[in-house]
N, C-alpha and C positions, 0 to 999 in steps of 0.2 A: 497236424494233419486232421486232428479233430478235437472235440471237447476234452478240456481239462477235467477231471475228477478228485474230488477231495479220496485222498487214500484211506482214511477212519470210516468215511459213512457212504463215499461212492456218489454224491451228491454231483451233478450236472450243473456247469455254468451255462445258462438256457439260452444267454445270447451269444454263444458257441454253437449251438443246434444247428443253425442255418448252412455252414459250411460244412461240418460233418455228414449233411444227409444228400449236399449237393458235390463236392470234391471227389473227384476219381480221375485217374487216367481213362483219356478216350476208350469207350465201347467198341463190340464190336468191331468189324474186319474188313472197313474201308481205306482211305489211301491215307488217313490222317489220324488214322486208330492206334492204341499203342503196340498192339499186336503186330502193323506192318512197320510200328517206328521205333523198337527196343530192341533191336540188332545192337547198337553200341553198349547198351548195360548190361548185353549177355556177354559183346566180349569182354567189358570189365570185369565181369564176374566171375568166368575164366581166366581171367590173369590173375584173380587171388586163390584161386583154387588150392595154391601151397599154405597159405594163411589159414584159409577153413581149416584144412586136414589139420594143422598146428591144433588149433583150437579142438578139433574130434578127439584127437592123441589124448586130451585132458583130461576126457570126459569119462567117468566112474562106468565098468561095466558093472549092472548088477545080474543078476539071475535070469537066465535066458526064459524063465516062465515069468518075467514080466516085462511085457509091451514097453519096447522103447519109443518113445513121443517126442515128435519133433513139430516145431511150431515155427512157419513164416512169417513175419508180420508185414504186413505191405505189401501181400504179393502182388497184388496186381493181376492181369487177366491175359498175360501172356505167357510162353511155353519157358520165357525163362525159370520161374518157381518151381517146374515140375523138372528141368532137369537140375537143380540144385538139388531139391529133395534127392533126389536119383543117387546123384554122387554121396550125398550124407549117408545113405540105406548102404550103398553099397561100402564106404568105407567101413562103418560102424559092423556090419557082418565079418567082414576082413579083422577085425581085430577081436571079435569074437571067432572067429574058426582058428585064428593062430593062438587062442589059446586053449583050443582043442572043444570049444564048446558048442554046439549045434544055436545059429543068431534067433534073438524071439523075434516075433509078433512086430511089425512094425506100424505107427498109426502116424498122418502126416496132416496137421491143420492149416489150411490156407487161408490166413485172415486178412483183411482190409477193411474197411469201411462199409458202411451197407449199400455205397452207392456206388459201389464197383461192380464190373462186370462180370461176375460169378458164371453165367450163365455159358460164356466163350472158353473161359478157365476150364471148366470143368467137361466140356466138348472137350475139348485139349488133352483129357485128362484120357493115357487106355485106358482098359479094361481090366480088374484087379485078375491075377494070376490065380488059375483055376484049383480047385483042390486035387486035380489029377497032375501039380506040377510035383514033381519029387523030391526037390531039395530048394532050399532057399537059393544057391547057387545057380540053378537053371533058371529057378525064376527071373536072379539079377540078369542072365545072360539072354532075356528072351526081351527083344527092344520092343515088341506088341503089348507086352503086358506090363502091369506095376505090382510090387511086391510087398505094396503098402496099405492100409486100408486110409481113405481119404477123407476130410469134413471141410464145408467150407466155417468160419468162424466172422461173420459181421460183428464191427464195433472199432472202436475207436482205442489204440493200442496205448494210450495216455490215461486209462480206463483199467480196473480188470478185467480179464478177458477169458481165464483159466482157474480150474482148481487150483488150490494150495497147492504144492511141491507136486506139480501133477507132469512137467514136462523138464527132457533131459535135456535137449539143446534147442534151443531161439536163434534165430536167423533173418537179419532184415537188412537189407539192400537197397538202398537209394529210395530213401521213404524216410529219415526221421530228420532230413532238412526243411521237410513240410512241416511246418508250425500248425498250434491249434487251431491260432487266429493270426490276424492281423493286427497288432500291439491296438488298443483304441487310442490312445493318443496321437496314433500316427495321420490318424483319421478326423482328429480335431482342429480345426480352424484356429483356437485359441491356445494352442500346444506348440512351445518352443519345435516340437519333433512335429509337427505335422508336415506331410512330403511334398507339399506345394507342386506341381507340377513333372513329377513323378509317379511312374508306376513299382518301381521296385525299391530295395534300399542302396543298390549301385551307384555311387554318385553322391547322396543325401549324406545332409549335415549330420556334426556328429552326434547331436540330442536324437534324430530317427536310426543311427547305428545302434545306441545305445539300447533303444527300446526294441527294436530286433530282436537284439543278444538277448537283452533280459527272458524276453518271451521263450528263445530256444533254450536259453539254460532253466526257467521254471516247469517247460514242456520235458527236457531229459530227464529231470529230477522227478517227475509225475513217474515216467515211463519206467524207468528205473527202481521205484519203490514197488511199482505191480509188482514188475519181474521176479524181486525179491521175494516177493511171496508165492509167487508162482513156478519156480524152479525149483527141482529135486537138489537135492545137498547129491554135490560129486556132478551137477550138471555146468555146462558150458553156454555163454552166448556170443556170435558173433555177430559183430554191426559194420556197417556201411556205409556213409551219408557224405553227400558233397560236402567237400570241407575247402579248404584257402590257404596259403602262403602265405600270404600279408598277414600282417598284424594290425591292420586298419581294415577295421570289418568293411565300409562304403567301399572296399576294393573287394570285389566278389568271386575275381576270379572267371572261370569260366560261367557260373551261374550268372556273371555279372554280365558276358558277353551275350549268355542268350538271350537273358531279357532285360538287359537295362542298355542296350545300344539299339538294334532296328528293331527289335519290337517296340521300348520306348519311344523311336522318333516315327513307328507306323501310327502308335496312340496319338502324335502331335499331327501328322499327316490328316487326321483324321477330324482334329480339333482346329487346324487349320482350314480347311476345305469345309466346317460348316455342316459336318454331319454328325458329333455330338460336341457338348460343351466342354470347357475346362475342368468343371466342375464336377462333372460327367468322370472323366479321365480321374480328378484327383480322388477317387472316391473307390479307386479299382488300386487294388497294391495288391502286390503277388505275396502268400505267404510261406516266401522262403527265406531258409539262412543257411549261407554256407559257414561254418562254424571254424573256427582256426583251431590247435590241437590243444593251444591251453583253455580255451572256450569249455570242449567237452573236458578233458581232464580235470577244473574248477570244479567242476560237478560230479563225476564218478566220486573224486576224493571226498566230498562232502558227504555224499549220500550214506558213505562207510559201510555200504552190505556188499559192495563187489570190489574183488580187489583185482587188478589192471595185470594181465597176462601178456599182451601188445596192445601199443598205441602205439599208430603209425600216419603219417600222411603220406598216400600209396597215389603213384601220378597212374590215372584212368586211360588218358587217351580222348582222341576227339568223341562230342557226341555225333556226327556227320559219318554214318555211313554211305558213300556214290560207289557207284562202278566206273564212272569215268571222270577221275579228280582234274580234267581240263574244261569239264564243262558244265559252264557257271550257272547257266538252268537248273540245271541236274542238283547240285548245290545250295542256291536258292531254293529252290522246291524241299531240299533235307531239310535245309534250316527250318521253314514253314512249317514241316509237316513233325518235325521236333518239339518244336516250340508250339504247337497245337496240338499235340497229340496229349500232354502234360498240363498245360491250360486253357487246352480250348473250353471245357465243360464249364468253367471258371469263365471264363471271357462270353461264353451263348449266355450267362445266366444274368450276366451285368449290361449288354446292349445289345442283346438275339440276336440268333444266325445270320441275317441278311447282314447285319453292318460286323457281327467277325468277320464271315466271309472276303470284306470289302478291308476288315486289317490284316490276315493274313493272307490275302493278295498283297498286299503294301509292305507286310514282311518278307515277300518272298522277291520281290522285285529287290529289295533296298539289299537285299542277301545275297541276289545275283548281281548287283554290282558290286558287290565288294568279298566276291568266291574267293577271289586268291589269299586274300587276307584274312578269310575265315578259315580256312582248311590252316592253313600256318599257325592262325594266335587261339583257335577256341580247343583246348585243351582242359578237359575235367580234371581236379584233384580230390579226392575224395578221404575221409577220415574214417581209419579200419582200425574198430576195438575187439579185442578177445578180453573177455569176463568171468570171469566164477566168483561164486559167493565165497565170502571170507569165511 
């Protein structure tokens, strides 16, 4: 999701830059933003809600006079972050009063990238709970207010991003299937893995599988060593990430459905009809991986600072929320505004607005012919890790 960082010296791979300062979920609060399109990742996120609490259960209480710290990474700029945070405050108080002790100070970091929408996020965000509230219990019960003090945190979570041992629990949610980059070999002409005719790796031989993986197992292993330093001893973290069934990564699963069927054949619609080239298209790859569960476990094991509390592959559910699942418009139109909402800033920055516009109309069309068949086969699977330091 963004630049790689040497873990010793913090050093920037600089032809990573470009993507880090341009990659975000759609802005702003229009029809195609992520704000009106992450309805299904909230209800994902509520379906693991027992899993969180798992993970919170684990997590070391210290001395209510010091600030318990919780960090999002990937939040993103929609009201899902703020009510996770929500739940984590309120549980973590809950298990401070049952042990008779008055809960501290709560601080809550919503990181992403710098080229997210802070600005919507944080509109979103109430009003922190006044000092004339009288217990931390009324605060949790008061839905106008938060009971937390808030920061946003720009930067790239493959980076450090925090003090040393500075925060109890980490929480990232469907954000670390976004790779730094796009493998460069995938992108060379003279590279067994280059993706010929391809926008994703859904599909692609297995030299562009390969180089994929690599990138998302060197990208977790980055993420991973922050962390390590940045997590209090007795703290927990929980992750997220589309993950896959198959054991043949070119089989992507529902990642594969969004973007490697009608958004791939709107990119050929579009190389057909004369309005950019081949060339054009090969040069656009989506940088995702859905990861299979021994993908990410190769690498926790490796990295040997966190040792695996669950690993699980937890079925999500459709990304397609309609109110009326007969009507393939309606459907079409989710796909579209899904699948743009996630890439579109990605796809404006590689052949501007006027000819997205012109590919997701051709997604949305190619979506509504084939509703019945999306609402049935596009089901997310997603890979939920709980962590603590060894």
């Amino acid at each position: 999701m963004a630049p790689l960082g040497d873990n010793n010296n913090n050093n920037v791979v600089v032809s990573n830059l470009k993507l880090e300062r341009m990659l975000s979920m759609k802005g702003g609060k229009g029809e195609a933003s992520y704000v009106n399109n992450s309805q299904a990742q909230g209800q994902h996120a509520r379906s693991m809600l027992h899993l969180l609490k798992d993970t919170l259960d684990g997590v070391q209480l210290n001395s209510p006079e010091i600030p318990f710290v919780i960090a999002d990474l990937g939040c993103s700029c929609g009201g899902n972050t703020i009510f996770i945070i929500d739940v984590i405050v309120e549980h973590m108080s809950k298990r401070y009063e049952a042990t008779g002790q008055e809960p501290p100070e709560f601080s809550a970091f919503f990181s992403d990238l710098p080229s997210n929408d802070f600005n919507t996020l944080f509109q979103l965000l109430p009003p922190l709970a006044n000092n004339g509230c009288g217990s931390m219990e009324e605060c949790l019960a008061s839905n106008s207010h938060r009971s937390y003090f808030a920061a946003g945190v720009p930067g790239s979570f493959y980076r450090r991003l925090f003090p040393a041992r500075s925060i109890d629990v980490f929480y990232s949610a469907f954000s670390l299937h976004w790779l730094s980059q796009v493998p460069e070999i995938v992108l060379d002409k003279r590279s067994p893995a280059y993706n010929k005719g391809k926008i994703y790796i859904h599909g692609a031989n297995e030299s562009t599988a390969n180089a994929y993986r690599k990138q998302f197992q060197t990208d977790l292993a980055y993420f991973l060593g922050c962390r390590s330093k940045e997590m209090k001893r007795g703290g927990s973290m929980f992750l997220a990430c589309l993950g896959r069934t198959s054991v043949d990564p070119t089989d992507q699963g529902g990642a594969g459905l969004l973007f490697g069927t009608h958004f791939q054949d709107a990119w050929d619609d579009l190389v057909q009809e004369g309005l950019i080239t081949s060339e054009k298209r090969d040069k656009f790859n989506i940088p995702v991986y859905a990861p299979s569960i021994q993908d990410f476990k190769e690498v926790v094991e490796a990295n040997d600072s966190f040792k695996i509390n669950n690993l699980q592959v937890f079925r999500g559910g459709s990304p397609l929320v309609v109110s009326h699942p007969d009507d393939a418009a309606e459907i079409g139109r989710a796909l579209a505004n899904s699948c743009r909402s996630v890439s579109g800033v990605l796809v404006d920055a590689h052949i501007g607005e006027q000819l997205s516009d012109e590919l997701f109309t051709r997604v949305e069309e190619r979506a509504t012919c084939h509703a019945k068949e999306l609402l049935q086969n596009l089901q997310f699977f997603h890979i939920v890790a709980s962590l603590s330091l060894v």
